[in-house]
C-alpha positions as CSV (number, residue, x, y, z in Angstrom):
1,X,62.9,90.4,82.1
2,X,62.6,92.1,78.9
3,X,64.9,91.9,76.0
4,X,66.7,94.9,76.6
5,X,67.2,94.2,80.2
6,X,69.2,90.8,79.3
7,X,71.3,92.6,76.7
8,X,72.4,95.5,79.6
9,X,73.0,92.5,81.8
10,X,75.0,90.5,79.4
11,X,77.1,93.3,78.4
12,X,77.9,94.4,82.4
13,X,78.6,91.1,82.9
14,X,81.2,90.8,79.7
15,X,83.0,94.0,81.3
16,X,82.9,92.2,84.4
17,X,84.6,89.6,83.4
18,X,86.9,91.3,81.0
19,X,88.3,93.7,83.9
20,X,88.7,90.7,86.3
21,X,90.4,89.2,83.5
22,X,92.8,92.4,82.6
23,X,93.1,92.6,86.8
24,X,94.9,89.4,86.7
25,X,97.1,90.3,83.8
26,X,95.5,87.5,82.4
27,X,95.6,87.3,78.1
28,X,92.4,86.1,76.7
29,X,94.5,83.4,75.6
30,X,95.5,81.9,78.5
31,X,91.8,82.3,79.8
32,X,90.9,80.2,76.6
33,X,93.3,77.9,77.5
34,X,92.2,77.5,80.7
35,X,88.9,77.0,80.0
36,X,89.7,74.8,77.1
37,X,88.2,77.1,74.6
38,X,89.2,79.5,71.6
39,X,90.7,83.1,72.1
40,X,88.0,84.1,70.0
41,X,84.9,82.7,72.1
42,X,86.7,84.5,75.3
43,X,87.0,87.7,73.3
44,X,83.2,86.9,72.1
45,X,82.1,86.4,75.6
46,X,83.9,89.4,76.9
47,X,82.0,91.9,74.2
48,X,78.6,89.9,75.3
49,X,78.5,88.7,71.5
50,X,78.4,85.0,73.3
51,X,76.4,84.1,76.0
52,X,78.0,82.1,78.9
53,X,77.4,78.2,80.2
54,X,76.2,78.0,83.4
55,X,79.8,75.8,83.7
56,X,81.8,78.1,82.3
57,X,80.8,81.2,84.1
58,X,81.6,78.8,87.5
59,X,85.2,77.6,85.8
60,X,85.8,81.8,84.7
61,X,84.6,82.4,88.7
62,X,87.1,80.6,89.9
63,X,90.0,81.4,88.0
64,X,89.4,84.7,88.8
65,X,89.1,84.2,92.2
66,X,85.5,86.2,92.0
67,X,82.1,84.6,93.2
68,X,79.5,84.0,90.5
69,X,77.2,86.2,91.9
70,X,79.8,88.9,91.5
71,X,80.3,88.3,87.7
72,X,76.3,87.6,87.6
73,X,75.2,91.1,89.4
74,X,78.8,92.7,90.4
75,X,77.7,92.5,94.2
76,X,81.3,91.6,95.8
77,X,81.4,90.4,99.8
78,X,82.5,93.7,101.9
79,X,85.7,91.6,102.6
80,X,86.7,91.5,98.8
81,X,85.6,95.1,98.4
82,X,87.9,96.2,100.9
83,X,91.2,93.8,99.8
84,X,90.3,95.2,96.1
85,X,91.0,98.5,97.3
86,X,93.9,98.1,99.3
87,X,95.8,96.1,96.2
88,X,94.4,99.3,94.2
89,X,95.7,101.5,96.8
90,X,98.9,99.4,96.8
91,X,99.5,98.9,93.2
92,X,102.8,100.2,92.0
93,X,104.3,101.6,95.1
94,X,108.3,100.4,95.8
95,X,109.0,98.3,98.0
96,X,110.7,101.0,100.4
97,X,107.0,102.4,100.4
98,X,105.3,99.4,101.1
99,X,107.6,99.2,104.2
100,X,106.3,102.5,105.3
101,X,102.5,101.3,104.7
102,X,102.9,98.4,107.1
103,X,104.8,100.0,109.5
104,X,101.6,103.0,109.4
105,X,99.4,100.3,109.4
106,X,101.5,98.7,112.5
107,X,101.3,101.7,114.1
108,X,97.4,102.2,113.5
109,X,96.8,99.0,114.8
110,X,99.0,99.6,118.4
111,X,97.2,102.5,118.3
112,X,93.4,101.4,118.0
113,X,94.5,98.8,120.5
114,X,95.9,101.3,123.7
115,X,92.9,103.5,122.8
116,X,90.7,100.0,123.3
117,X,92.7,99.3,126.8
118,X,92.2,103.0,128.0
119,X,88.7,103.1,127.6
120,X,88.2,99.9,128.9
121,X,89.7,101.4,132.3
């Protein structure tokens, strides 16, 4: 891998990190603290100034609740693909609409199952 590759790698990774981080609503300090290290090494690790200890990238993995491979190459299981989207989806709606998603998604689900016992017939 040449020079330049590692440098595009480290720096996806950094935002990688970072918008897990922001995700969370996670300060850098906290993370630091966490991690039992300075504000500044998570804000240098974040801008891919700092590279990242094997350790450290497993203790930022799972504080995050992200696998290492995701933060390493951003390839997330389908599973967490799909709950990331549906908290994006859901993000911000009131709690009257969030009533109204599970009763839709109550109703899809009744749904896919009578379609599932008529076929079967």
């Amino acid at each position: 891998m040449s020079t330049d590759d590692q440098s595009t790698q480290r720096a996806l990774m950094a935002s990688r990190l970072r918008e897990a981080r922001e995700y969370l609503g996670l300060s850098q300090e906290e993370v630091a603290s966490a991690l039992n290290l300075s504000r500044p090494a998570i804000s240098n690790i974040e801008s891919g100034v700092r590279k990242v200890e094997s350790l450290e990238l497993e203790q930022l993995a799972r504080l995050y609740g992200k696998t290492v491979d995701y933060l390493l190459r951003g390839e997330a299981p389908a599973a967490e693909t799909k709950v990331a989207f549906a908290a994006r989806a859901l993000h911000g709606l009131s709690s009257k609409d969030l009533e109204e998603v599970a009763r839709f998604a109550e109703f899809l689900r009744t749904s896919a199952s009578n379609k599932g016992s008529r076929s079967s017939k």
